[in-house]
Structures are given as C-alpha cells and as structure tokens.
Kinemage of the C-alpha trace (Angstrom):
@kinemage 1
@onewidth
@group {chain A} dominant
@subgroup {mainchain}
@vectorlist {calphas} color= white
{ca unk a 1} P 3.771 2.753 -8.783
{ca unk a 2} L 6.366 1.700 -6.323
{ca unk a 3} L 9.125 3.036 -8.561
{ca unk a 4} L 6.960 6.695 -8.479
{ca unk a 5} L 7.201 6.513 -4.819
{ca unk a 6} L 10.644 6.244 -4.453
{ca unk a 7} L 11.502 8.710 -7.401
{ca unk a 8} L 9.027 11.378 -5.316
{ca unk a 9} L 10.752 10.632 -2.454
{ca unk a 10} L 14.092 11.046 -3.465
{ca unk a 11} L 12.708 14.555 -4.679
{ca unk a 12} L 11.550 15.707 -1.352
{ca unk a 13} L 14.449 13.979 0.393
{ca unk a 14} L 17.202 16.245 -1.995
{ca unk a 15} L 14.983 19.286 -1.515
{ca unk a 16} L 15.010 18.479 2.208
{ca unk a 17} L 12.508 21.654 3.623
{ca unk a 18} L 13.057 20.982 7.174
{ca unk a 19} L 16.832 20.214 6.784
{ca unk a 20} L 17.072 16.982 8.901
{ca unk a 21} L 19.648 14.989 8.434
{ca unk a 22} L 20.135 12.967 5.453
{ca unk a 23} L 20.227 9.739 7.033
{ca unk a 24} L 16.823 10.516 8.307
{ca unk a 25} L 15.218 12.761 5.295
{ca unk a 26} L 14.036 9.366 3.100
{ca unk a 27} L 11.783 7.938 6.207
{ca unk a 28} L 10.652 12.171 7.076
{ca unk a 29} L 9.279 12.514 4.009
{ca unk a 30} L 8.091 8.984 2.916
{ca unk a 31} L 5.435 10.156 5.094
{ca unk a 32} L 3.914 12.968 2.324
{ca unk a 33} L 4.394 10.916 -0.840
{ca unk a 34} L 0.770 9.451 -1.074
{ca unk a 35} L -0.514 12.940 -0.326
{ca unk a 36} L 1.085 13.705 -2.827
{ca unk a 37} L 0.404 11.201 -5.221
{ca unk a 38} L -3.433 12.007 -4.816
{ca unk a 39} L -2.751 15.184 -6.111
{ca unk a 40} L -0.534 14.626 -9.287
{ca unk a 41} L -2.634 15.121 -11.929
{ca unk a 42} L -0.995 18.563 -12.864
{ca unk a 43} L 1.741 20.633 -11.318
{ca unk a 44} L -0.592 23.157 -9.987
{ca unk a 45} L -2.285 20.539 -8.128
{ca unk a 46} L 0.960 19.210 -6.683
{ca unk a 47} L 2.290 22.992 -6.136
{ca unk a 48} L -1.127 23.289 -3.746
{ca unk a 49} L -0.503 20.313 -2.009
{ca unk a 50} L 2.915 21.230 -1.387
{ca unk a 51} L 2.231 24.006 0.016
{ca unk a 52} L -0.242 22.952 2.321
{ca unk a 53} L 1.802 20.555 3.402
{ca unk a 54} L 4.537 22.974 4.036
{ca unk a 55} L 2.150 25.460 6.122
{ca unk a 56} L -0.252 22.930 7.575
{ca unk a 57} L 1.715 20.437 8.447
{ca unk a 58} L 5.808 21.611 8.859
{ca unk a 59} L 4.829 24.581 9.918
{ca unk a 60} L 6.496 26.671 7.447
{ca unk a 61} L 5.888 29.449 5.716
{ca unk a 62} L 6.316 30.664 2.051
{ca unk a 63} L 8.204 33.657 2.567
{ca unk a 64} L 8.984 35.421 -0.787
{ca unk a 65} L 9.077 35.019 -3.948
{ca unk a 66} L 12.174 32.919 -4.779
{ca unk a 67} L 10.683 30.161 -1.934
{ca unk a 68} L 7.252 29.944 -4.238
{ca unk a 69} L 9.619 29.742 -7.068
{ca unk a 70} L 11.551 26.587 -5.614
{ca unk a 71} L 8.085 24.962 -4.600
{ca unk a 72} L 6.973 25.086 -8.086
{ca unk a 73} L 10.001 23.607 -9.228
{ca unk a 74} L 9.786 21.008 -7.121
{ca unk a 75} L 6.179 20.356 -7.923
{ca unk a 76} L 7.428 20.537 -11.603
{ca unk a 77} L 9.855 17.976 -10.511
{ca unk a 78} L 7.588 15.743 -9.211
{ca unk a 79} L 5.092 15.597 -12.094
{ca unk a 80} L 7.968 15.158 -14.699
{ca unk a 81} L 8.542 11.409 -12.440
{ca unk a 82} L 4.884 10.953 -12.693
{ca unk a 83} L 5.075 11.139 -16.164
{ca unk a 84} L 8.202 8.618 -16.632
{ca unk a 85} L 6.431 6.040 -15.404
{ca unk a 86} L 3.590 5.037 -18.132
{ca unk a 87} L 1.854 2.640 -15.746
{ca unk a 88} L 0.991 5.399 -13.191
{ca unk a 89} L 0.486 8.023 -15.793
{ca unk a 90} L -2.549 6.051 -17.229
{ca unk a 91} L -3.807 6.650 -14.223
{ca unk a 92} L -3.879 9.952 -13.662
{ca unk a 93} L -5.224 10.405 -17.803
C-alpha cells in the first residue's frame, strides 16, 4: 500500500493544482492521498473526491471544460496506480 501512496503522490505532486514549489509539492499533497485512497474504487469516485478537494478544501474552482477534463485525467491516473499494485487492488474488489 505504501508503494500506492507514493505513486498517488507523485501524481498530485506533477499535476501540482496550487503550483507551490516543487521542493514543497510531495509534503502539500501527501496530505490528500488517504482521502483519496478511500475513494478509489472507480475513477468517478476519485474524480468526486478530487474535486471536492479542489473546491472544499484549496479553494479552487473548476472553471471550464478543459479543467474538468484534466481532473478526470488525473483521477484516471490515479486509478490506473491503484490497479498496478495487486495487493491494494484486492482490496478495493
């Protein structure tokens, strides 16, 4: 599970929302990756919880259609690491 972490991470960290820093992005948004991780089980799920996060909790907005079309690509992203890692993916079966 540890190695799910890090690869969600590393997503959110590369995608980078609020555009800190990069020495700082890893330990910003370590912060959302067991939100996250409750809500893997699809990419719809993780799409929703991405966006709440975005709205409730960066205070950001989803302002047209090409940023709801990076969010679900990053959701997509995110449930393609849950899936490489068989251990976690039993869990979520």
């Amino acid at each position: 599970m540890e190695r799910v972490n890090k690869l969600v991470n590393d997503i959110l960290k590369k995608w980078n929302p609020l555009e800190v820093p990069s020495e700082i992005a890893e330990d910003e948004y370590s912060l959302y990756v067991t939100f996250i991780m409750k809500y893997s089980q699809n990419i719809n799920s993780i799409y929703l919880c991405l966006k709440k996060i975005l709205t409730d909790y960066m205070d950001m907005e989803i302002s047209n259609l090409e940023d709801d079309a990076e969010l679900k690509q990053i959701a997509r992203s995110i449930y393609e690491a849950v899936l490489s890692d068989d251990a976690f993916k039993q869990t979520i079966e």
